[in-house]
Structures are given as C-alpha cells and as structure tokens.
TIRO-556187 format. One line per 4 residues: their letters; for each residue x, y, z of C-alpha. Coordinates in nm, 3 decimals, padded with zeros to 5 digits. Layout:
REM TIRO-556187
a = X,Y,Z; ...
REM end
This chain:
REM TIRO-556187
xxxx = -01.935,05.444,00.663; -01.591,05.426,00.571; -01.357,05.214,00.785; -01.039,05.393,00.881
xxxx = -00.715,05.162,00.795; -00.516,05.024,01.086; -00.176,05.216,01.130; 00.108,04.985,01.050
xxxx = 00.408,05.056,01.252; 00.718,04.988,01.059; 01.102,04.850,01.231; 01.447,04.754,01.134
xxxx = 01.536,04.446,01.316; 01.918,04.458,01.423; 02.114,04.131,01.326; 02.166,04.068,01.735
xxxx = 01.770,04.063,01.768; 01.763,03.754,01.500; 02.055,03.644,01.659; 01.915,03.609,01.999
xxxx = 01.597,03.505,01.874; 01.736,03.184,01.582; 02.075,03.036,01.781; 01.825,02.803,01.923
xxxx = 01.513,02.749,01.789; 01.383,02.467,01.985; 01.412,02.714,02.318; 01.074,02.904,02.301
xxxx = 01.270,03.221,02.381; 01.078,03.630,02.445; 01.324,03.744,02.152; 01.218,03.434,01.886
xxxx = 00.831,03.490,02.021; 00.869,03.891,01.942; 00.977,03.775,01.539; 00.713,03.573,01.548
xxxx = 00.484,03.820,01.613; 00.642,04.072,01.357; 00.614,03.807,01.115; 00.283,03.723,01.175
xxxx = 00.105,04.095,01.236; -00.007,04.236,00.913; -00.007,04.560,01.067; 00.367,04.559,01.121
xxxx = 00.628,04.624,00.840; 01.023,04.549,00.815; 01.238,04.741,00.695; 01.659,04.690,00.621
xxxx = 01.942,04.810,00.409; 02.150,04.548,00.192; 02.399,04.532,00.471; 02.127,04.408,00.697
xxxx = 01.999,04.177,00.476; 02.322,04.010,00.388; 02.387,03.983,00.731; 02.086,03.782,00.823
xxxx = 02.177,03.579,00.527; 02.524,03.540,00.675; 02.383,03.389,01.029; 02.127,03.192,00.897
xxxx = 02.391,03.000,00.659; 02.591,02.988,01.025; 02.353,02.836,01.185; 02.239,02.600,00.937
xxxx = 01.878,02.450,01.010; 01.502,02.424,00.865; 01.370,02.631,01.177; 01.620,02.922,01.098
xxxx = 01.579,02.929,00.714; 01.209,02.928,00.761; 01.219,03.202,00.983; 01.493,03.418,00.782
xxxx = 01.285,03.330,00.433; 00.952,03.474,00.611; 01.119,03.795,00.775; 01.300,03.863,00.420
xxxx = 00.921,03.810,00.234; 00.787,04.063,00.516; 01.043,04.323,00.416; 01.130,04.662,00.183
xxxx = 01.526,04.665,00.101; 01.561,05.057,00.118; 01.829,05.222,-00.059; 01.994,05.483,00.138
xxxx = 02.124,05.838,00.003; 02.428,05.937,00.092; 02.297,06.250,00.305; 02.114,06.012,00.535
xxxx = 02.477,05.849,00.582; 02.626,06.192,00.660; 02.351,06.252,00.906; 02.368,05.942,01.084
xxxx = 02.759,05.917,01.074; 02.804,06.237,01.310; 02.589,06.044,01.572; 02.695,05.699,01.599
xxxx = 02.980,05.615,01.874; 03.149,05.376,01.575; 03.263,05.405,01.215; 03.151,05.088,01.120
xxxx = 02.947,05.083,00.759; 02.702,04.834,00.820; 02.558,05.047,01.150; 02.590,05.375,00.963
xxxx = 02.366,05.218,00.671; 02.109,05.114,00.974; 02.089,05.391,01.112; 02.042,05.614,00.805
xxxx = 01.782,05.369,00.670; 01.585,05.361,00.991; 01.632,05.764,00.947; 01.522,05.755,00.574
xxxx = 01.183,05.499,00.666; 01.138,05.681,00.981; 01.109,05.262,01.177; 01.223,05.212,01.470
xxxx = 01.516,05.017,01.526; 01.536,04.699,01.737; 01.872,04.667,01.903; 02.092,04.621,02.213
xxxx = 02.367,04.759,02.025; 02.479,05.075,02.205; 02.633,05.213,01.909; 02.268,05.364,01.876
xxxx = 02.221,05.536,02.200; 02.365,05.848,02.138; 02.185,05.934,01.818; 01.869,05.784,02.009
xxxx = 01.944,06.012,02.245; 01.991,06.289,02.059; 01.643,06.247,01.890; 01.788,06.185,01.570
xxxx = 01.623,05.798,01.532; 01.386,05.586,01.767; 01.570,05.305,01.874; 01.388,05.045,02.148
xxxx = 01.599,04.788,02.315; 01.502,04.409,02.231; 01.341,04.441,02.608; 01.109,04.711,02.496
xxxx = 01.002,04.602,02.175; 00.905,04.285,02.380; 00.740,04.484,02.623; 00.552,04.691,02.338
xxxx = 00.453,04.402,02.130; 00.434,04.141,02.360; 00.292,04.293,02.671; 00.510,04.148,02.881
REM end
C-alpha cells in the first residue's frame, strides 16, 4: 500500500512578521511561536526573493543577538531564493497601492511560487483582494497554524 505524501504548504514571510516575531526574543510572543513552528514543520516551505532575504539580513544585523541570528540562520536554511521574471513584476505592479521594489518583488514571487504571503502590510490588500495572490494577516497565519 502506498502511502500518499503529506501536502506541504509553502509562504513568504514579510520582513514585519520577523520583525514582530525577533525585536525581543526573550518575550515568548504568538508571532516568534508561529516562526517557530514554520521552522520546525517539515511539511511547511519558505519561500523569498533577494530583496526579502537581504532584508532579514538587514534586521537581524540591527538587532544584533544569538537568539535572532539563530533564528534568521534556520529560516534562511528552510528557504528557496526564487528569481522573479519580469512579467510576474508587471503583473503584480498594476495591483499593489505602492511603487516600492522590494513589495513588487514579493508580491510577484509569492505570484510565481503560488505561497501565501504573511503580512500586515496593506500594500497587499488590494491585489489580495482582487484574487491575484493569497495574502493572510500575521493574525491568521497564527490562527491557521497555531490554532489559536
């Protein structure tokens, strides 16, 4: 009998979701226990564009501590760097209530990976909205994930 595989459910984490979750550590906060859990489930993936990645970089050297670089070395292990073509940009950029880069690139790669994107950024709700990407709130991906 053959044993079907578990589905693994792949998201983009938004920098303000590591934000929320690493400015302090020590508090045992719903947003650091919902990384944890990502980190930890083998059937969840992570996926980011460069900008993404260089901006998790950016707050971890910010922030400066054992906890955080522990926690940004283990979400960077879980995840795929995707590259993102420039019609996925185009796509994305007619959607989005700002012109800034770094959210265009999220949204196309969340677009190109077809993740959902963890954010409270409301830059994403209109092309949420408009069906164009699956975005959840850092509320319900704790909900989701956590049951809670």
């Amino acid at each position: 009998m053959r044993r079907s595989k578990p589905d693994t459910r792949a998201f983009m984490l938004d920098s303000n979701v590591f934000i929320a979750a690493i400015r302090d550590p020590r508090k045992q906060t719903d947003t650091l226990r919902l990384i944890m859990k990502i980190i930890e489930d083998p059937n969840i993936a992570l996926v980011a564009d460069e900008f993404l990645v260089e901006e998790m970089l950016r707050y971890a050297e910010l922030l400066r501590s054992q906890t955080v670089a522990t926690i940004v070395a283990a979400l960077l292990a879980k995840t795929s760097i995707v590259m993102v073509p420039e019609s996925h940009l185009r796509i994305c950029k007619r959607y989005l209530g700002t012109t800034d880069l770094a959210d265009m690139m999220h949204a196309a790669a969340r677009l190109k990976t077809d993740s959902i994107l963890i954010t409270n950024d409301r830059h994403f709700n209109r092309i949420r909205n408009e069906g164009i990407i699956r975005v959840w709130s850092i509320a319900e991906a704790i909900k989701q994930l956590l049951g809670r």
